[in-house]
Every structure is written in structure tokens, then in C-alpha cells.
C-alpha positions as CSV (number, residue, x, y, z in Angstrom):
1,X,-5.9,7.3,4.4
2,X,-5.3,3.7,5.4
3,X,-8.6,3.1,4.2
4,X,-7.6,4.3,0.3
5,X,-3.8,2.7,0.6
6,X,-5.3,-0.9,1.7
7,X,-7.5,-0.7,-1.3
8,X,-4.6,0.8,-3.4
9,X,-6.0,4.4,-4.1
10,X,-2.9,7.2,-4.1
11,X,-3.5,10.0,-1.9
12,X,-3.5,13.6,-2.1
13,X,-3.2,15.3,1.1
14,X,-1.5,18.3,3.0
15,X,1.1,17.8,5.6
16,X,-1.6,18.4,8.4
17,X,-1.2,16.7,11.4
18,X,0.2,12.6,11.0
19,X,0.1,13.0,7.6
20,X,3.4,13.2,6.6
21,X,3.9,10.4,8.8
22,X,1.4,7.9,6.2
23,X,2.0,9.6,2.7
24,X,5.7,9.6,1.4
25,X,5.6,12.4,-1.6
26,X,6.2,10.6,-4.7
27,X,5.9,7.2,-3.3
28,X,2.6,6.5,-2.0
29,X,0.7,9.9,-3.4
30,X,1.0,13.4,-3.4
31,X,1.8,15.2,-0.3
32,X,0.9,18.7,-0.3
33,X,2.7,21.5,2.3
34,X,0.4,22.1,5.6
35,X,-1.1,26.0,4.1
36,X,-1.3,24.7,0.1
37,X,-3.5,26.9,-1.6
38,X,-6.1,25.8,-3.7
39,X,-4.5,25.8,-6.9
40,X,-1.8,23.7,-5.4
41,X,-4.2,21.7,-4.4
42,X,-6.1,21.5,-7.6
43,X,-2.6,21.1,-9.8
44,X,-2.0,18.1,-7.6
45,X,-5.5,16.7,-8.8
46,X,-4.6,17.6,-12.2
47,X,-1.2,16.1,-12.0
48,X,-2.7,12.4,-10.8
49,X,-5.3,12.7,-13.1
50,X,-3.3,13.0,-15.8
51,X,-1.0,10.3,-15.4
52,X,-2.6,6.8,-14.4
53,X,0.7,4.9,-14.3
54,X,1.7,7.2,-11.4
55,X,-1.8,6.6,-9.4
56,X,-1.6,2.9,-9.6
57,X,2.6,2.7,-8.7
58,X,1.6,4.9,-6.2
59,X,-1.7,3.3,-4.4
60,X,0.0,0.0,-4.7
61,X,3.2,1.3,-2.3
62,X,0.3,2.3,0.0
63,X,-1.2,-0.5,-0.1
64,X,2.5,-2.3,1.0
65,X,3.0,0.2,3.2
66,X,-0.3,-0.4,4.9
67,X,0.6,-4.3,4.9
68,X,4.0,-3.5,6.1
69,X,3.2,-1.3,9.0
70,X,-0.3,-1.2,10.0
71,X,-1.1,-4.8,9.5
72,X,-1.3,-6.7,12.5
73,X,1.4,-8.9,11.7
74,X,3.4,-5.7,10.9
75,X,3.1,-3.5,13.9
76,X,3.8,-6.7,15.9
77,X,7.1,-6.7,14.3
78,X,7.4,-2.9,14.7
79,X,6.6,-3.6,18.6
80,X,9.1,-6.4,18.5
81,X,11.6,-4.7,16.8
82,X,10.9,-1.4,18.9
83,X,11.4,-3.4,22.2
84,X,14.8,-5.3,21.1
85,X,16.2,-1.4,20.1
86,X,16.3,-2.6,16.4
87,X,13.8,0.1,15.5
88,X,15.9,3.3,14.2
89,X,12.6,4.9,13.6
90,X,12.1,8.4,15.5
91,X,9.5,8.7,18.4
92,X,7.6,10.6,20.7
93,X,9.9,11.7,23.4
94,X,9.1,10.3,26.9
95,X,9.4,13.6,28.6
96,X,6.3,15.4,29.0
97,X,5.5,18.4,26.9
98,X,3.5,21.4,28.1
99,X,0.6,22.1,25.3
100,X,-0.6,24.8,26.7
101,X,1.9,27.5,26.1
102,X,-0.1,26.3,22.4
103,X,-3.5,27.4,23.6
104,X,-4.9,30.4,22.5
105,X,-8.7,31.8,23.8
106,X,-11.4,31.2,21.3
């Protein structure tokens, strides 16, 4: 996905994973929920296809938001601002989490 932002493509992509962490809904392309069907899915394909204003306003706030965040110069200042407790933005907890309560037998 940073790949298509940096070269100002919008996305289409379920909340799977870090997704929803790299495509705002509306913003930088279409997020989709985690168990979309197919015809969600294929409406969402539809949708961008059909409206070319929206793909290019869209890929060109990924490709800021790549610039922004994931440039070098950017997470530097994420890191900076991170380490100074600037940084409002939510992370991973420090305390250790057991997965394996997860883990189910193949």
C-alpha cells in the first residue's frame, strides 16, 4: 500500500491486519470492513471507477501521507516527537501480551 500511495494510486482494501492503520476511508481510498463480501468489495471497485476526481484527491493524500509519515524525514520527526511526549498518537502497550490464548490447532 505505501508502494500505490507514494506513486498516488487510491486504495481499496479491508480492514485486515495494519490496514486501517495506512488507509483513512474517504481520505486516502476506500477502506473496506475486515469480512467484506465480494460485492462489497466489487461496489467499492465500481464506486472508484466511476468517479476519477475521487481516485486522484484520494491517491494524492496517500501520497502526503506517505511523505508525512513513512518518509525518512517524517518518522524521524514521529521518533522525535514520540520521545519529547508530543506524540498523542496511540501505541502498542509495553506490557506483554499472551498470543496464545489466540492459537487454535490446525
Amino acid at each position: 500500500m505505501l508502494e500505490a500511495f507514494s506513486a498516488g494510486v487510491a486504495v481499496i482494501a479491508n480492514a485486515s491486519g495494519g490496514t486501517g492503520e495506512l488507509v483513512a476511508d474517504g481520505v486516502t481510498g476506500w477502506l473496506l470492513a475486515e469480512d467484506c463480501s465480494a460485492g462489497e468489495l466489487a461496489q467499492a471497485l465500481l464506486d472508484a471507477a466511476g468517479d476519477g476526481e475521487a481516485c486522484v484527491r484520494r491517491g494524492a493524500a496517500g501520497r502526503e501521507r506517505v511523505r508525512a509519515r513513512h518518509s525518512l524525514e517524517g518518522m524521524a520527526v514521529r521518533y522525535l516527537s514520540i520521545l519529547a511526549g508530543d506524540d498523542d498518537t496511540p501505541h502498542f502497550s509495553s506490557e506483554p501480551t499472551d498470543v496464545r490464548s489466540d492459537l487454535r490447532p490446525a
